[in-house]
FIVEX-281928 format. One record per residue (C-alpha): residue in three letters; x, y, z. Coordinates in steps of 0.001 Angstrom, whole numbers, padded with zeros to 6 digits, always signed. Layout:
REM FIVEX-281928
ALAXYZ ...
This chain:
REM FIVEX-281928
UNK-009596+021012-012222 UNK-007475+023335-009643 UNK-003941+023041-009071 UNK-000327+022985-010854 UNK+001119+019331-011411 UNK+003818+017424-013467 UNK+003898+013693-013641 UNK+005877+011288-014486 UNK+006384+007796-013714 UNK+009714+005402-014937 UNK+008652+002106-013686 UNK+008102-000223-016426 UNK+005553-003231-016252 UNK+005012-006556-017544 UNK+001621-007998-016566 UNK+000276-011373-017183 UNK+000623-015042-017279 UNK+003730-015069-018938 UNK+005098-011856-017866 UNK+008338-013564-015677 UNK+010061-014108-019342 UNK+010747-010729-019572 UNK+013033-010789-016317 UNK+015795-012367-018108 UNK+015950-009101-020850 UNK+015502-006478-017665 UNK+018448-007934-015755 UNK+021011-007554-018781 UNK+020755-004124-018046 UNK+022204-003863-014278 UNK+025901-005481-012979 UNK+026458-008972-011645 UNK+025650-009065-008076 UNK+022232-009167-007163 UNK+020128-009045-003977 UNK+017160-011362-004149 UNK+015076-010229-001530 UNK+011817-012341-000348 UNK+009424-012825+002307 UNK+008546-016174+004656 UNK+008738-018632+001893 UNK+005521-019095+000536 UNK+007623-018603-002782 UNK+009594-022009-002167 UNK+006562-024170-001696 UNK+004953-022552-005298 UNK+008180-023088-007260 UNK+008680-019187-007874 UNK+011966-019409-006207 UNK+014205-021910-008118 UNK+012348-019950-011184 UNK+013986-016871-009788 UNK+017084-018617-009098 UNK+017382-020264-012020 UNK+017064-016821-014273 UNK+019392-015285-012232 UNK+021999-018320-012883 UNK+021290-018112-016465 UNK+021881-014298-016578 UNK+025247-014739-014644 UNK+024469-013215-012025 UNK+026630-013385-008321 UNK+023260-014153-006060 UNK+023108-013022-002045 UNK+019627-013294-000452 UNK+017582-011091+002428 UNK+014701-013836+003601 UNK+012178-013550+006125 UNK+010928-010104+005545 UNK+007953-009618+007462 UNK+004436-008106+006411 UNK+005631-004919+008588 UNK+009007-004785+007935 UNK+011506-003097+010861 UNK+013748-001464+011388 UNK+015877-003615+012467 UNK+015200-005817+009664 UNK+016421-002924+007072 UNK+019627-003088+009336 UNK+020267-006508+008410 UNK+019460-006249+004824 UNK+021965-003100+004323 UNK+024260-005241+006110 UNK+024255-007901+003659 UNK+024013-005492+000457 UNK+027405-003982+001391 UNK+029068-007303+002286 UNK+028564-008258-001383 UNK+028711-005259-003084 UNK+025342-005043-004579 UNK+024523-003642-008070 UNK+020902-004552-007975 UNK+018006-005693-005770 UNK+015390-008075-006841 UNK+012316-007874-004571 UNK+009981-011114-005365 UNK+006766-010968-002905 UNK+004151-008270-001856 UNK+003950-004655-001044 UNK+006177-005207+001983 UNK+008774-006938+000327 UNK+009117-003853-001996 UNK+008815-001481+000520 UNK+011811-003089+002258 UNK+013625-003313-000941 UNK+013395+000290-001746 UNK+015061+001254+001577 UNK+017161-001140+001737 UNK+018373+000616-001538 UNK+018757+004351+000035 UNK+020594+003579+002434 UNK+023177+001204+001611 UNK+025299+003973+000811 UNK+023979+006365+003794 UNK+026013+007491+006159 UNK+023289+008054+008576 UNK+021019+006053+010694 UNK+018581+005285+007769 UNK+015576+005197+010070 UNK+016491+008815+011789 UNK+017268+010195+008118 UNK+014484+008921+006269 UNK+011658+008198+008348 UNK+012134+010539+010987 UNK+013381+013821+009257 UNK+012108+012886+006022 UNK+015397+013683+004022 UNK+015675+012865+000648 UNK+018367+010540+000088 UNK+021797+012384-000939 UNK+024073+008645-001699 UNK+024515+006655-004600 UNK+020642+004313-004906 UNK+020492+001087-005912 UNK+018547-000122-008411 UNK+015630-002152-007501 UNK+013124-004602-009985 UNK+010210-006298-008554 UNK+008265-009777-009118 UNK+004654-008611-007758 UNK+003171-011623-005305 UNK+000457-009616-003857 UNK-002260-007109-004730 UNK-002871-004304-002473 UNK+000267-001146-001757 UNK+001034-000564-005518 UNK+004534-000284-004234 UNK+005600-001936-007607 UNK+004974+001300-009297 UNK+005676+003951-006641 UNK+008176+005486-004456 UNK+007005+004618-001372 UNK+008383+002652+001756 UNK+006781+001847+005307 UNK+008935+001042+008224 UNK+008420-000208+011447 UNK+010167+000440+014380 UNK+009583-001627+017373 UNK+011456+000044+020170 UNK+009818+003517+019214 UNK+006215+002212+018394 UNK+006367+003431+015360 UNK+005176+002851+011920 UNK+005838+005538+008988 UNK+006174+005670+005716 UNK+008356+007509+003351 UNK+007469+008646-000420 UNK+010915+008928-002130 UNK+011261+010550-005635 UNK+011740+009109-009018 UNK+015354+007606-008698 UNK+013924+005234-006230 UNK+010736+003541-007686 UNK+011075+000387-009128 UNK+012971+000277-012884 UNK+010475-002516-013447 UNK+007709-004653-011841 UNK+006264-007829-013453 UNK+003006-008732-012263 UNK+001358-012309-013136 UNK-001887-012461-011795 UNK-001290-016001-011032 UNK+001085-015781-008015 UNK-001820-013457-006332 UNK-004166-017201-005831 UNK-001915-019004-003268 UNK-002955-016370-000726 UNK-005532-017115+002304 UNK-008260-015327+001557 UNK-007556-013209+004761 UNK-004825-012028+002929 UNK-006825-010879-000542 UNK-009160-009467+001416 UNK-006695-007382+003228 UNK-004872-006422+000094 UNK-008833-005625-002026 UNK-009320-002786+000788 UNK-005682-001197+001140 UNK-006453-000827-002686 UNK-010004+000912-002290 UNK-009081+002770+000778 UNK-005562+003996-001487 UNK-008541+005817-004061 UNK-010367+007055-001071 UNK-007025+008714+000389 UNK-007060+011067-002652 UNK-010905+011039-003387 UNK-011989+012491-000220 UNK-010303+015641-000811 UNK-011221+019073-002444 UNK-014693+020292-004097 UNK-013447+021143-007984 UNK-014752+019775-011069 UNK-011271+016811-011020 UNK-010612+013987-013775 UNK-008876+012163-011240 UNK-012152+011755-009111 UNK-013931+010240-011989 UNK-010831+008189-012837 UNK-011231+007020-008991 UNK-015114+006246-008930 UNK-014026+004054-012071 UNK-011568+002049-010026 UNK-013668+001672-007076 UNK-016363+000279-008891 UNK-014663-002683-010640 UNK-012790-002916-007721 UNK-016030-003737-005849 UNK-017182-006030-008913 UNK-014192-007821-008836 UNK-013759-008320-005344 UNK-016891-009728-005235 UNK-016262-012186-007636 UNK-012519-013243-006013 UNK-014483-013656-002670 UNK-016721-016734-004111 UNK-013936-017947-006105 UNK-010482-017308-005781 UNK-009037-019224-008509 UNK-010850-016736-011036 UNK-008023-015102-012952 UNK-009996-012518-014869 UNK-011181-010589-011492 UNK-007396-011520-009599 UNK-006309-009787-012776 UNK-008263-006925-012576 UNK-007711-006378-009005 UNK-003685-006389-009466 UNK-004323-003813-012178 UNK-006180-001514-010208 UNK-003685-001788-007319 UNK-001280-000460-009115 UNK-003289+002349-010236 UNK-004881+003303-007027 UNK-001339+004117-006121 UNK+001316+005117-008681 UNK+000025+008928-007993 UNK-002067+009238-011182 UNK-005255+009761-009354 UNK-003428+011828-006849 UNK-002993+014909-009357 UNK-004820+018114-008719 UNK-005722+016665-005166 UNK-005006+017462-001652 UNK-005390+014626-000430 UNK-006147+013205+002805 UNK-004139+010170+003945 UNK-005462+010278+007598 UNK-007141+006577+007648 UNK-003449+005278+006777 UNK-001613+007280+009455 UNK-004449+005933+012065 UNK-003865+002006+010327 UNK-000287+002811+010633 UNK-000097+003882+013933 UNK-002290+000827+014947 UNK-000086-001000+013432 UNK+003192-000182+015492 UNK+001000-001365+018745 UNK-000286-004745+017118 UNK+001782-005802+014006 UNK-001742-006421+012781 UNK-001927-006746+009171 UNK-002015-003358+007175 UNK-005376-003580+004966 UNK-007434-004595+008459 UNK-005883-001682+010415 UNK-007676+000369+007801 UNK-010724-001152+007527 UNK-011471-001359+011440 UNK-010847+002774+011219 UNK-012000+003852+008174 UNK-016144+003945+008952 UNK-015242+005902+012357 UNK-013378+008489+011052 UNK-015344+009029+007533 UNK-018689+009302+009416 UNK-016701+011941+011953 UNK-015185+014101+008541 UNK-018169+013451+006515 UNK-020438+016544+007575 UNK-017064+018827+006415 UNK-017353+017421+002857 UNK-020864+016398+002714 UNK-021125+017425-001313 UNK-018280+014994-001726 UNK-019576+012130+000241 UNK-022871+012424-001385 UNK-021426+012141-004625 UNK-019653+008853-003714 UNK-023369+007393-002602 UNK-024446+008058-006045 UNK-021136+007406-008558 UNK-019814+004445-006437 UNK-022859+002557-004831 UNK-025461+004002-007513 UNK-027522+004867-004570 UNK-030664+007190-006025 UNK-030831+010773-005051 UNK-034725+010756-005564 UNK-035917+013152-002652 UNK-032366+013096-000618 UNK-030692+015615+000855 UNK-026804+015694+000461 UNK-026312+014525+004161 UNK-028794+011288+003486 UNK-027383+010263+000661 UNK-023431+010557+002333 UNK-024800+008383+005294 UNK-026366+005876+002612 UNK-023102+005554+001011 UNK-021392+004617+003851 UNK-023741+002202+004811 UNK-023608+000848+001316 UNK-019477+000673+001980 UNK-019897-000986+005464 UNK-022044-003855+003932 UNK-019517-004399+001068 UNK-017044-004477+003756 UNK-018424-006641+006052 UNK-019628-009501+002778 UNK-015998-009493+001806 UNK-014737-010406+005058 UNK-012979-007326+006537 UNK-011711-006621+010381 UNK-014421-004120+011355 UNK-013038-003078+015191 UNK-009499-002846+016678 UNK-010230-005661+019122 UNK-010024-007940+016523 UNK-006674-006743+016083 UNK-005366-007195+019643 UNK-005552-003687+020302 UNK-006357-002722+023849 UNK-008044+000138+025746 UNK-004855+001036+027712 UNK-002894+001592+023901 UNK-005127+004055+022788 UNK-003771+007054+023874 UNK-000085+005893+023075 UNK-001569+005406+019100 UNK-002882+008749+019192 UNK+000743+009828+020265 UNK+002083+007864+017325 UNK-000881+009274+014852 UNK+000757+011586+012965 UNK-001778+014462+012044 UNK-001726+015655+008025 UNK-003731+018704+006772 UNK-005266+017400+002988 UNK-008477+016725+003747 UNK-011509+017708+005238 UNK-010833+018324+008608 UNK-007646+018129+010464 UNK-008086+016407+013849 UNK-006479+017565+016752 UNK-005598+014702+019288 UNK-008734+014643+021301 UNK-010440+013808+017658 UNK-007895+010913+017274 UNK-008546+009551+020739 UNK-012587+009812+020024 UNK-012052+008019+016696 UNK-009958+005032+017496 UNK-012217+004371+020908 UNK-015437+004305+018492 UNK-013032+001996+016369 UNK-012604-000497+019219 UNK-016973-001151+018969 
């Protein structure tokens, strides 16, 4: 295992079925006025809401509310929500949906007290934020960005065509997430599905990257496989809490940087997803999916040994008589047909994307150096146009 690392991680979780008691405890520890932050609703028609609201009137607390944040959240949607955080003098925000929600939340919470643009400071320049942060706790809805234990935040911006995300430090991950399996079921199965691969292509990010003897890749070939099992099992029946709970759990995993240590890492499929995402608004996990086959098949031959390995650990393909290169090619077939039974987008047409955006995505693709080749633009423009078949 190559490479120099710390770690640490000060987000504390609560999972299960009763995991929302323990809100009441967390919010003692933070001032009175809170920010309870939420998505379209889907949390008033389930009764989570007047739960919220309800702890937050027993625990004293002043209540303001952001609503309405969308699956890609904007720009000018952070304005609003900074807006309303300094109009009520915030002491803590409470995010209470999925990986969007909490993405919003978290910037929302640098730059209340910013004196900058936050979108120029923090998603442009990628500054590190230099103000006063406010806390944030969050009430997990949705499997799939692991934002509940991380420091990351995606923002889009509309004008610009522009989707990027920001990984902030410590200070800024959530102080606690509770995640209750449960609140995962209400979701159209388009959804899940969306969420199941953002989580397996998360592993893949960090798997497909370097040649050494790593811990974290055999930690990652764990995860993927009972990721697979479970998402099998979700597919057929939603309602089954023991694979929704499994499939929460490795969400958070995938992404709260344990398997990231002593990587690279590669991260290209999400800045393709991303940038396809600026164009269409499509929903994140598909943006991946319809991308991911074009441009592993197009790195594959540059980390062949690698590729090979994930036929064998991940898909249990045999090796009987292969050569390296047959066996990477099976295992991407193997992860196409998974794909495909579970219900994924597998082309950007699907997604409303158009021949005459390509080359503007490839503008907005930004180009990162982890893994096994970095693609110049010409690569980006080849891989999204076999992504439209």
């Amino acid at each position: 295992m190559l490479g120099n690392f710390s770690y640490h991680n000060p987000t504390k979780l609560y999972f299960g079925d009763d995991s929302l008691k323990y809100l009441k405890d967390e919010l003692k520890n933070y001032g009175k006025n809170v920010l309870f932050v939420y998505g379209g609703g889907s949390i008033k028609k389930n009764g989570l809401y007047d739960e919220i609201i309800a702890i937050l009137k027993e625990c004293e607390k002043n209540i303001a509310e952001v609503s309405g944040v969308m699956p890609n959240p904007t720009s000018d949607k952070l304005n609003e929500g900074v807006a309303i955080a300094r109009e009520n003098n915030i002491d803590f925000i409470l995010a209470v949906g999925g990986g969007s929600v909490c993405d919003y939340s978290k910037a929302v919470s640098v730059s209340v007290n910013c004196n900058d643009d936050p979108w120029e400071k923090y998603f442009i320049r990628f500054e590190e934020p230099d103000c006063k942060i406010i806390p944030v706790g969050c009430v997990l809805t949705m499997a799939g960005t692991g934002s509940e234990m991380n420091g990351g935040s995606v923002i889009t911006n509309h004008e610009k065509k522009l989707k990027i995300g920001h990984v902030f430090g410590d200070d800024v991950m959530p102080k606690f997430s509770i995640l209750n399996p449960k609140y995962t079921m209400t979701l159209p199965k388009y959804q899940m599905c969306a969420g199941i691969y953002d989580i397996f292509n998360h592993i893949c990010e960090q798997y497909f990257s370097g040649e050494d003897d790593n811990t974290s890749d055999y930690i990652s070939e764990g995860l993927m496989r009972g990721l697979i099992h479970a998402s099998r099992i979700a597919v057929e029946n939603p309602q089954d809490y023991e694979a929704r709970s499994n499939i929460m759990w490795t969400a958070t995993w995938a992404l709260n940087t344990l398997v990231a240590k002593g990587k690279t890492e590669d991260w290209m499929v999400h800045m393709l997803g991303q940038a396809v995402g600026a164009y269409t608004d499509a929903t994140h996990g598909m943006t991946l999916a319809a991308v991911s086959l074009p441009y592993y098949r197009y790195i594959m031959p540059y980390g062949v040994k690698k590729f090979a390995r994930f036929a064998t650990e991940v898909w249990s393909i045999s090796c009987d008589g292969k050569t390296d290169e047959q066996l990477a090619n099976e295992g991407l077939n193997a992860m196409e047909s998974w794909m495909k039974e579970i219900g994924l987008v597998m082309n950007l047409k699907e997604l409303g994307t158009t021949e005459e955006m390509i080359e503007g995505i490839a503008d907005a693709t930004l180009i990162l150096n982890g893994g096994y080749k970095v693609l110049d633009r010409d690569e980006i423009v080849n891989i999204l146009k076999e992504s439209m078949n």
